[in-house]
Structures are given as structure tokens and as C-alpha cells.
C-alpha positions in Angstrom: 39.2 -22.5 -12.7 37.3 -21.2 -15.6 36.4 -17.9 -16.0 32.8 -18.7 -16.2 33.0 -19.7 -12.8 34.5 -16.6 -11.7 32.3 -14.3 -13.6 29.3 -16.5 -12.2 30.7 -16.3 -8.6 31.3 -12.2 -8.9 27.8 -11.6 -10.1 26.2 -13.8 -7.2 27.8 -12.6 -4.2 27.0 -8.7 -5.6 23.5 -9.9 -5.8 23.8 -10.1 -2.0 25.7 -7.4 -1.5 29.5 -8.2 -1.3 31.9 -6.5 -3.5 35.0 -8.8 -4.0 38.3 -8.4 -3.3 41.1 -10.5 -4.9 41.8 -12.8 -2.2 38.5 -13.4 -1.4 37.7 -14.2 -4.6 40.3 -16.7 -4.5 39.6 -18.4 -1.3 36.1 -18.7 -2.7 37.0 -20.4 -6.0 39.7 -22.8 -3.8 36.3 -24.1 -1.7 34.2 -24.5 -4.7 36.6 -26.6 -6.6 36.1 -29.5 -3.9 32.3 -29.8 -5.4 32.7 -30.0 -9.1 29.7 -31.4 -9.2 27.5 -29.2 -6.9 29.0 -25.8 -7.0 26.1 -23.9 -7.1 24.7 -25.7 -4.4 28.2 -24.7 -2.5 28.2 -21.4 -3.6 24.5 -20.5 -1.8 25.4 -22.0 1.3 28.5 -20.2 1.3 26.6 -17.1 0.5 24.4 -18.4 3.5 26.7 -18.5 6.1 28.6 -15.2 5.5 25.1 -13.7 6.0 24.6 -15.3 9.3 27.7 -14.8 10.4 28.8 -11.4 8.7 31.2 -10.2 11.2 33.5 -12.7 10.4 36.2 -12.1 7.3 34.9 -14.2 3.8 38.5 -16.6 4.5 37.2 -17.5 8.3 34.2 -18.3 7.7 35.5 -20.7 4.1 38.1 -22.5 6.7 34.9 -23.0 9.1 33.0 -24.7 6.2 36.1 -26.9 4.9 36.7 -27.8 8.9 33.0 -28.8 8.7 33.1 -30.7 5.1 31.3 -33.9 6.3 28.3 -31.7 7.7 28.4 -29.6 4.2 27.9 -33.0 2.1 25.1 -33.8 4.6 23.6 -30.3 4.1 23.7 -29.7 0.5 20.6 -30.2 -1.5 18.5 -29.8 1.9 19.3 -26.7 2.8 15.8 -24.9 3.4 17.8 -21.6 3.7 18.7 -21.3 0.6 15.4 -21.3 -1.0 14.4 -18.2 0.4 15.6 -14.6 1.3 14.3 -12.2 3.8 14.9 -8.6 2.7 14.5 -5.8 5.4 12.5 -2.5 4.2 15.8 -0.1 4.9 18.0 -2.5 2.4 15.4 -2.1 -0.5 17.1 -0.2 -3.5 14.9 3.2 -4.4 14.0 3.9 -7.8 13.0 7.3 -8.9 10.8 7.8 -12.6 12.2 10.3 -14.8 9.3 11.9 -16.9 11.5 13.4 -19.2 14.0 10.6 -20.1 11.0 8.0 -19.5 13.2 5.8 -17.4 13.4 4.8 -13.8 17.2 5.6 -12.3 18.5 4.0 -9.0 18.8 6.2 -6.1 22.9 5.8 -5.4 23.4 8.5 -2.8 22.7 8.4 1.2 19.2 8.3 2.8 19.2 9.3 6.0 16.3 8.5 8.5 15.5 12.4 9.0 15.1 13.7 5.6 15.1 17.2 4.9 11.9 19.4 3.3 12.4 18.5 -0.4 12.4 14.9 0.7 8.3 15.1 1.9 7.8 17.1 -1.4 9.7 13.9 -3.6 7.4 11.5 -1.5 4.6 13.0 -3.0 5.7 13.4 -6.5 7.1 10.3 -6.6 4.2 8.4 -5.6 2.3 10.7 -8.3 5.0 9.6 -10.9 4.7 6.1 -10.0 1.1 5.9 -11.0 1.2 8.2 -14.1 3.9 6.2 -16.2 1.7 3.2 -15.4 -1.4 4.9 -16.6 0.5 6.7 -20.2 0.8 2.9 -21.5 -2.6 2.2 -21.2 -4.0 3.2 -25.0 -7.3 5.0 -23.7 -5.5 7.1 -21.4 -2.7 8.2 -24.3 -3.0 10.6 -26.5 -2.6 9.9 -29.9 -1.4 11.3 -33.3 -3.9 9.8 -35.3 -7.4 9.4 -35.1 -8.7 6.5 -33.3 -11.2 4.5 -31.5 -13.1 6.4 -28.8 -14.2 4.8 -25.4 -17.3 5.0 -24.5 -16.8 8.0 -22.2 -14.9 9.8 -25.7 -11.5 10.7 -25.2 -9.7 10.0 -22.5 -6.9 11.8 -22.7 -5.1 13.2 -19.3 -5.8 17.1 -18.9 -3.4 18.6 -15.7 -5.4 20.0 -13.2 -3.9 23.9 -14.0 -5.0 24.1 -18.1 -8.3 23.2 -16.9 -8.8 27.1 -16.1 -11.2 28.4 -19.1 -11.4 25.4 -20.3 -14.9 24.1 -21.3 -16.4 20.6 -22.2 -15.8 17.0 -20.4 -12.0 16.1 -19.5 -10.4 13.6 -17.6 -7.8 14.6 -14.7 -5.3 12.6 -12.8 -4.7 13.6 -9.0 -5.0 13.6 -5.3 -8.5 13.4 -3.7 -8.8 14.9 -0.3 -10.8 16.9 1.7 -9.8 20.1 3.3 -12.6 21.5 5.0 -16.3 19.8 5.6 -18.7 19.0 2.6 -15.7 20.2 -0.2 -13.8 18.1 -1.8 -10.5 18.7 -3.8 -8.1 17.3 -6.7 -4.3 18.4 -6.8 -1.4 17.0 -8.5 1.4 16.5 -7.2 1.2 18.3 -3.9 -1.6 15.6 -2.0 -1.3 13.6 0.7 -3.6 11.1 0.0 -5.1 8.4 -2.7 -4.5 8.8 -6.0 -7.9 8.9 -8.5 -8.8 9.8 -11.7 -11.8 11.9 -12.6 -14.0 12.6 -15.6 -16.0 15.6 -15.3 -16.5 18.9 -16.4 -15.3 22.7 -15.1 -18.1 24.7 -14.6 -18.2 28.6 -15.0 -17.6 29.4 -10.7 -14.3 27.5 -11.0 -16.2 23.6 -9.8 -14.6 21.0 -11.4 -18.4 18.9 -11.5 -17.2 15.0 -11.0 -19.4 12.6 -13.5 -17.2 9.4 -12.9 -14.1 8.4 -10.9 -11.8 5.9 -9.9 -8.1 4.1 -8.9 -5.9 4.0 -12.0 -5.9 1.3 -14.0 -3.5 -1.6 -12.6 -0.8 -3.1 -15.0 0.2 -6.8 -15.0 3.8 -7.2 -13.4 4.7 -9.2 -16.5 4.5 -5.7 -18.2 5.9 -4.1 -15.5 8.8 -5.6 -15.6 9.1 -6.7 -19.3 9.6 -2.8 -19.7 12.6 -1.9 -17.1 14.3 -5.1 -17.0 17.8 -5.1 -15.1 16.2 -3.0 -12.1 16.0 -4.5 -8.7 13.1 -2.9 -7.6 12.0 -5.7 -4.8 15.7 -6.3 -3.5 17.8 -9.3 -2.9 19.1 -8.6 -6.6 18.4 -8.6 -9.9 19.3 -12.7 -11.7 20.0 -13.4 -15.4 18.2 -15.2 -17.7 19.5 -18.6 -17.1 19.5 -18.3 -13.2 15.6 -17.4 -13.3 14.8 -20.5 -15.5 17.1 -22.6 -13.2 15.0 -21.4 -9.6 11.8 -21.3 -10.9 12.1 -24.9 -12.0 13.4 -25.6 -8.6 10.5 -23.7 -7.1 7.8 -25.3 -8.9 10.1 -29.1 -7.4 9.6 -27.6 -3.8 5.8 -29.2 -2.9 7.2 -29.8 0.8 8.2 -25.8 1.1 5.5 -24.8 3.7 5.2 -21.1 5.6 3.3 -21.2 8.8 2.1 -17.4 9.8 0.9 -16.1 12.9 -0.4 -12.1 13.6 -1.0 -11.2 17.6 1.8 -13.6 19.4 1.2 -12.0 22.9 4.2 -13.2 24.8 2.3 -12.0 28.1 -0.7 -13.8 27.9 -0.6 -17.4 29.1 -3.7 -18.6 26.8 -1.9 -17.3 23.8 1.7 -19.1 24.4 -0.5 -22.2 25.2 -1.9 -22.0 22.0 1.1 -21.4 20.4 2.8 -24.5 21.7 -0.3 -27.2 20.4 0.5 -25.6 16.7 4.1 -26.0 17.6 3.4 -29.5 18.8 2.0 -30.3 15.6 4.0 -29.3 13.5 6.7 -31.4 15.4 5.0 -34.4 14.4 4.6 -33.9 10.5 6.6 -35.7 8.3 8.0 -32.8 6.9 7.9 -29.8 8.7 7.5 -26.4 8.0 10.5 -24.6 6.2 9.5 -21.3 7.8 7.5 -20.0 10.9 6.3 -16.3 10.4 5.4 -14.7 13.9 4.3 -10.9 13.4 3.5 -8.7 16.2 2.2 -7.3 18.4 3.9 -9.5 21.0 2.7 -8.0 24.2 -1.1 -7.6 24.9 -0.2 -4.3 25.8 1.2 -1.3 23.7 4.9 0.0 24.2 4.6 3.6 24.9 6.1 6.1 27.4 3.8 4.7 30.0 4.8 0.9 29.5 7.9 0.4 32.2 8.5 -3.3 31.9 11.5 -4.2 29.1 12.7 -6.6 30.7 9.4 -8.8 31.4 8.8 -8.5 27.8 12.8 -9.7 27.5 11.9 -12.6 29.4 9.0 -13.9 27.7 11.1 -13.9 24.5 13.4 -16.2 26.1 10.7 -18.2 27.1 9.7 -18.7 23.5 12.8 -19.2 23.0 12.8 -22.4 25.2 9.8 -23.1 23.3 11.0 -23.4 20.0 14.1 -25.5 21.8 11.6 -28.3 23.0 10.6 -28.9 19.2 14.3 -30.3 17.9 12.7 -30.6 14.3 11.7 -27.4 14.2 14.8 -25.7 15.9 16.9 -27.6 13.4 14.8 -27.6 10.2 12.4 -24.7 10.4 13.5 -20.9 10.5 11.3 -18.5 12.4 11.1 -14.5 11.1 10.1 -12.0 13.9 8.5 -8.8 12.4 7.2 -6.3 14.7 3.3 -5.3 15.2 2.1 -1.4 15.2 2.9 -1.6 19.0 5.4 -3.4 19.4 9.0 -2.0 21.0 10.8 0.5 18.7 11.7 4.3 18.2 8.1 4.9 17.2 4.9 4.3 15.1 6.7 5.7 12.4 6.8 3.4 8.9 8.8 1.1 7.8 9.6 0.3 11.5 12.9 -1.3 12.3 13.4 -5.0 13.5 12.6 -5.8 17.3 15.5 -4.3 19.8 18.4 -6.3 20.3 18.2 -6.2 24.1 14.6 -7.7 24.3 15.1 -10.8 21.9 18.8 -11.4 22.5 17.0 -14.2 25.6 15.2 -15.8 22.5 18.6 -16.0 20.2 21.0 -18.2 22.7 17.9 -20.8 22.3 17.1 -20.3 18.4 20.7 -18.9 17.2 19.0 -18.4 13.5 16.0 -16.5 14.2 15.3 -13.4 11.7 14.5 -10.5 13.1 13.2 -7.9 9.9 11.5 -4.9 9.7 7.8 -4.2 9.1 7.2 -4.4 6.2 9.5 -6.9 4.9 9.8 -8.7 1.8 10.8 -12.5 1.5 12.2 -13.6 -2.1 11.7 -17.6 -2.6 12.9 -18.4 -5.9 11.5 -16.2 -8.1 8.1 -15.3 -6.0 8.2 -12.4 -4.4 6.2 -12.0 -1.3 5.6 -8.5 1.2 4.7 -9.4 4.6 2.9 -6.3 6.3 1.3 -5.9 9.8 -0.7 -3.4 10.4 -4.4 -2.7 11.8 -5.1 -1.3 8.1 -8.7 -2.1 7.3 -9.7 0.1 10.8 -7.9 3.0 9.5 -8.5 2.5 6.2 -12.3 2.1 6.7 -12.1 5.1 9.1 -10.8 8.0 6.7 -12.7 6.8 4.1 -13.7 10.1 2.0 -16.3 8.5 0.5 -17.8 5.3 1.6 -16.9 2.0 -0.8 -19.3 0.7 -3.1 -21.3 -2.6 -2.8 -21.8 -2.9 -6.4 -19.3 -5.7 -7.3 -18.4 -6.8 -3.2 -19.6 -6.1 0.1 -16.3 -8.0 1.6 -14.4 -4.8 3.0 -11.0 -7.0 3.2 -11.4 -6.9 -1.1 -12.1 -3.2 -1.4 -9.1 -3.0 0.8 -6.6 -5.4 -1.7 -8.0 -3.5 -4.5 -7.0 -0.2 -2.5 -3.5 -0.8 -2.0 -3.1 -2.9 -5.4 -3.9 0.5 -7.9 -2.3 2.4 -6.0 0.9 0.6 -5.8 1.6 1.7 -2.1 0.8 -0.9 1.2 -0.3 2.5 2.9 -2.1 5.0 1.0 -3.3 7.1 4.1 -2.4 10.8 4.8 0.8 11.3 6.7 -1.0 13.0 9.8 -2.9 9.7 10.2 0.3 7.4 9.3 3.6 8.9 9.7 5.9 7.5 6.8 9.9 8.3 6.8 10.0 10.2 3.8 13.0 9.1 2.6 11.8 5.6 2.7 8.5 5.8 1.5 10.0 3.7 -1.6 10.1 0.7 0.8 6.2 0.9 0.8 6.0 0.5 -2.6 4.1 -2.5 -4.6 5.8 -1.7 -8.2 5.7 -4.0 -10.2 2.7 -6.0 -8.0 4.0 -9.0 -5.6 3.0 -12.1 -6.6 2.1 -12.4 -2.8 0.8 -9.7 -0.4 0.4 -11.0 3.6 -1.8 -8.2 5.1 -1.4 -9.3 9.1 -4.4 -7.5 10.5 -6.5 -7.4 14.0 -9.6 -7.9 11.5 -11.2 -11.2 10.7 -9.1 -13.8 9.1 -9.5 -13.7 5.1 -8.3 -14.5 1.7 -8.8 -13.1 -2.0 -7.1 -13.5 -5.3 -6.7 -10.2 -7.1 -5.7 -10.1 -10.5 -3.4 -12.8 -10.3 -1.9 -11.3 -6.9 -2.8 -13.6 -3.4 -3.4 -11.8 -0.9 -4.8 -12.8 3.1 -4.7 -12.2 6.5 -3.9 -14.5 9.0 -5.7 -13.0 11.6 -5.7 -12.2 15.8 -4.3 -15.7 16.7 -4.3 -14.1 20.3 -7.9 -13.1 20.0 -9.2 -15.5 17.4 -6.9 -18.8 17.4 -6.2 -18.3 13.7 -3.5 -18.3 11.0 -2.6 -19.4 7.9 -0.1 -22.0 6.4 1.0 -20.6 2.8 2.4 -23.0 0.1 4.7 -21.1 -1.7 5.5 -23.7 -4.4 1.4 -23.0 -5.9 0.3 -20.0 -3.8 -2.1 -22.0 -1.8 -3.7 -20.8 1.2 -5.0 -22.4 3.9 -7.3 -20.5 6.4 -6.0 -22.8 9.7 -7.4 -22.3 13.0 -7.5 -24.2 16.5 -10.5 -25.6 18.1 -11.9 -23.0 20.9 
């Protein structure tokens, strides 16, 4: 076996998180030389199968596949699996800037969920951080040896907030916006809680600083982005070498069939919702080829899980009723996967974010029908090929709309869903709100983060069903299929979208 292999092999299964030993190694390189000629192909749906079935040792579950060799043959090549991979926001590596070295360095120690003081104040500056390496490439935001070229508002150069005491003439400033009492409004660092603006004005003599002009910082194309820290795995799922990413994205750009069905509000306990969901499933039965994934995002009950809500084991049941379902549609049990990512009120410790995948003991009804349902966290991130795509529910318009400091601007749109985009886009964070309006772990704000920008952002929100193409980034939401029978089918392959609803 050629060491090519071996290296090729070792670099893969780190990718997804094994670490090697020696016999493993071997038994893996022993079941890869029975497919000369498709050992990558044998290789992911190796790397597949120890994923579903990851409390087996790497030698059982290489003996299953050999016992099974007819049904490999037959699977290989058509394996819808292996062209995507869900990543769960408490698996996503964390990446802190360093503004002295100019370089971003992986986080390799524990996080624990209950961080301590110094981890709320790191949130902050590293969200801060985040947004001010971004800005220092931009030219008219640099400052420069030499003279040059001034925009028209003259030099833009980023003044901190503290040298602008005695300081006199226009400046431009970098910081938090927020508003601590009534009819005042204030800028600070790194100490906000809040969105991130910059500023152009002028201090006045009572210590004002008098606003002229303000806005999000300037966004950066992902090609930059990631041109400029290459090795990092910033999204998860791995970082792939030169070769690999020409290889999948030629096999993306092949995979015209790959289709993603998503659906926001599945109430479980409402009978006009689950009848709805079985015409779309009965469609979808019928196609020639059917969906390679089913997206269902919460919330799944019609009613919110709090200290008042006393009936698990209802909500249990109606899981394994979608479970038998799915198990009436044999194509789409066999063919299809379906990902389960909680709503704002669905089932978990709180309303805290990221939240954690559903509770075992209310979807394990749902698994003995569908044995290879996901079950990820909110927000999640899905990796196909080499697009990367976020999945996020949460009623964010509302809240967004509702701590508004100052109200959006008509000038260019009116459509609040693309003031919204454009929101979460500059600021390179899926929830820019204070933390005493959304609570945020602190040591997983990181998870959160859209650096460098998605190709894909799926925004599943209560609000009416929409679309918009920002910069190059597609972004929608499906909308309320409970309330308004819509959804969206998503093809991957171009980054179409397809506003789908059913006849009322």
C-alpha cells in the first residue's frame, strides 16, 4: 500500500475528527485495497459509517462493511451522505485575532458551557476584533505612510474613541452604538453589547462627539477572507487541500439532482400542520428523484416549552408519529436524510444560544422508524462539497425590528427582511442583539459567527416567506409552514431558490 494512500487516509479521517492508531490504520488500508479503483469513494463511506455508528471500535464497524460488500458495491457512487456534512454549533473550532501578531490562532484548550467573567469580556472584544482586522485592509480606512488619495469625506483614518479627548476637527471612530438612558446615545470600544458602527463626526468643546455620517463596516468578499488565513477551519468539518477542493467542487457543480427541502414551524400537535406535511411528503414520494435532504426546524409544538408546559411525553409521541410518517414514504426513508434543528421554543435547557439538539427522550419514538435522522443544534452549519451553508431559526426580524436604536432607512429598500441580511452580513454575527435581550453562551459566541461570509445563510423565521441575494451570499426564509403553508426547496448545486407553498 503506498504511502500516498496512507498519508491521504490519515489527513481525511482527522478532518473528521479521528486520530489514528496503528491498527486502525491498518484495518482501514486492508478494506480499501478491495477497491483499487474507487478508494475514495470507500474511504467516505467508511468515514460515514463510523459517524453513524461511533460507539462501535474502527475494526467492527470495517468487518460489518466487508460482511456487507455486495450492498457497498450497490452503494458506492450513490451515496447521498457523503455529499454533505452537518456540523453542530458546539463542534465548531474558535478562532481568536491577535492584533499584535496580526494572525488568527485556534482556541486548543476547554470551553466549558458556564464560562467565567473574562469569558463575557473576550465576547465582546472578540467580536470588536473580528470586525477591525476586516476593516484595516480596506485602503480608506488605513493609514498610510505616504500621501495619498483622499475620499470624499478626507481621511478616513480610525481614531480610538479615548485620543478623541482635546482633540478637534472631523475623525472617524470605530465602536459600539447603544443607548443607555433615553434621548442619549453612546459609542464605546470594546466594552458594548451591541452593533458594531463606524462614525464620522466631530468632538465638540462639552465633551459630544456630534455624529455627521454613520454606518456597518465595510463587508469583505470571502475570497479575501480566506485567501488571507488559509489552513484555518473556521466553519468546521475540516480544512481540504488543494487537490481535494478541485476534486468536490467539480463533483458539486455534477450534482443537479442534489435537492434540500426546508420547512420552519412543524407543529407536531396540530393536526392541520401534520396533514400538510404529509401532501409535501407525498409528493416528493412520487418524483423521479427525490430529495437528498429534508430540513425540519422548529418549533415543533404549537405551544412553548417552559416551566408551565407538563406534557413530554405527548410531544414524545407525536415524534413517533412523524416518525411513522417518514416510514410510509419508502423512497424517502431510504434515499432522503431528514435534519431536526430546534425552534426558539422548542424542548431544551433554555433560550440560551447556540441551543443544543432536541432531547434524546422526546425523539428517540421518531429514531426506531427513521434510524438516520440528524438531530443538530441551532444554529447548525451543513458543508456540501465546498458550499458552506448556516441554517438558523429564530424569530429575528421581530426582535431585531423591535430594539432598533434608530429606525432603518428607505433610501435604497423598504424590504425589512434585506435591511435584516445586510445587518447580520457586516457584522459577521447571526445575532447582533444585546445579551439582556438574547442570552448567548459566552464561551460559544464563536459558533455565531459569519467569518469569512457563508455562501448560504437559511434565516428560518415566523415572518413572511422571502429571499435576497446579498453580495454574492443567498440568503431566505422558508417561512411559518404551520401558519402560512410555505417552504423552500434549495438547489445546492447553483444556489437556487425556490419560494414553494401549498394551495390553502
Amino acid at each position: 500500500m503506498s504511502g500516498t494512500l496512507r498519508n491521504k487516509v490519515q489527513r481525511k479521517c482527522k478532518m473528521r475528527g479521528y486520530t489514528l492508531k496503528v491498527e486502525a490504520l491498518t484495518e482501514i488500508l486492508s478494506f480499501l485495497s478491495s477497491y483499487e479503483d474507487a478508494e475514495d469513494e470507500a474511504l467516505e463511506l467508511l468515514l460515514d459509517e463510523l459517524q453513524h455508528q461511533s460507539c462501535k471500535p474502527i475494526q467492527r464497524v470495517v468487518s460489518l462493511l466487508c460482511e456487507a460488500a455486495s450492498a457497498t458495491d450497490d452503494t458506492l457512487g450513490t451515496n447521498t451522505s457523503s455529499s454533505f456534512s452537518v456540523i453542530d454549533a458546539f463542534l465548531i473550532p474558535k478562532f481568536r485575532y491577535d492584533p499584535i501578531k496580526k494572525i488568527f490562532c485556534e482556541h486548543t484548550g476547554r470551553l466549558p458551557i458556564h464560562g467565567d467573567a473574562p469569558s463575557k469580556a473576550w465576547l465582546y472584544r472578540d467580536r470588536f476584533l473580528l470586525l477591525s482586522q476586516r476593516l484595516s485592509r480596506i485602503p480608506q480606512f488605513s493609514s498610510s505612510s505616504f500621501d495619498s488619495e483622499l475620499s470624499e469625506f478626507g481621511s478616513c483614518e480610525i481614531s480610538k474613541i479615548q485620543s478623541l479627548v482635546g482633540r478637534t476637527g472631523v475623525c472617524w471612530v470605530m465602536g459600539v452604538i447603544s443607548q443607555l438612558e433615553d434621548g442619549h446615545f453612546y459609542l464605546e470600544d470594546l466594552t458594548g453589547a451591541n452593533t458594531i458602527v463606524l462614525a464620522q463626526g466631530e468632538m465638540l468643546l462639552d465633551g459630544t462627539f456630534q455624529v455627521q455620517t454613520f454606518g456597518f463596516p465595510p463587508l469583505e468578499d470571502r475570497e479575501k477572507s480566506t485567501s488571507l488565513f488559509t489552513g484555518l477551519d473556521y466553519f468546521g468539518g475540516g480544512t481540504l487541500a488543494k487537490e481535494d477542493t478541485i476534486r468536490l467542487a467539480e463533483m458539486e457543480s455534477r450534482a443537479v439532482n442534489e435537492m434540500f427541502v426546508i420547512l420552519s414551524d412543524i407543529w407536531l400537535d396540530h393536526e392541520e400542520t401534520m396533514a400538510k406535511l404529509e401532501i409535501v411528503l407525498d409528493g416528493y414520494e412520487e418524483v423521479e428523484v427525490v430529495p437528498s435532504l429534508f430540513v425540519l426546524m422548529g418549533n415543533f409544538c404549537s405551544h412553548p416549552f417552559n416551566l408551565s408546559y407538563s406534557s413530554f411525553s405527548s410531544i414524545r409521541s407525536s415524534f413517533g408519529k412523524l416518525g411513522e410518517m417518514i416510514a410510509k414514504h419508502p423512497r424517502l426513508k431510504e434515499q432522503s436524510r431528514f435534519l431536526f434543528i430546534p425552534g426558539p421554543e422548542d424542548a431544551g435547557p433554555s433560550s440560551v444560544l447556540p441551543k443544543c439538539a432536541l432531547p434524546k427522550y422526546i425523539t428517540v419514538e421518531l429514531q426506531k422508524h427513521v434510524p438516520n435522522a440528524i438531530f443538530a443544534s441551532n444554529p447548525c452549519r451543513i458543508k456540501f462539497y465546498t458550499q458552506e451553508i448556516v441554517f438558523f431559526r429564530q424569530d429575528l426580524l421581530y426582535r431585531m425590528r423591535r430594539n432598533c436604536l434608530i429606525p432603518s432607512s428607505t433610501e435604497e429598500t423598504s424590504e425589512h427582511f434585506e435591511h435584516l441580511v445586510a445587518t447580520i452580513t457586516h457584522q459577521s454575527h447571526l445575532c447582533p442583539l444585546p445579551l439582556s435581550v438574547q442570552p448567548i453562551i459566552w464561551n460559544y459566541d464563536h459558533c455565531l459567527h459569519l467569518y469569512p461570509t457563508p455562501h448560504t445563510i437559511v434565516l428560518g423565521d415566523s415572518s413572511e416567506q422571502k429571499a435576497f441575494k446579498y453580495t454574492g451570499i443567498t440568503c431566505f426564509n422558508p417561512g411559518s409552514f404551520a401558519n402560512d403553508s410555505t417552504f423552500v426547496v434549495y438547489r445546492p448545486c447553483n444556489q437556487e431558490v425556490e419560494l414553494s407553498a401549498l394551495d390553502t
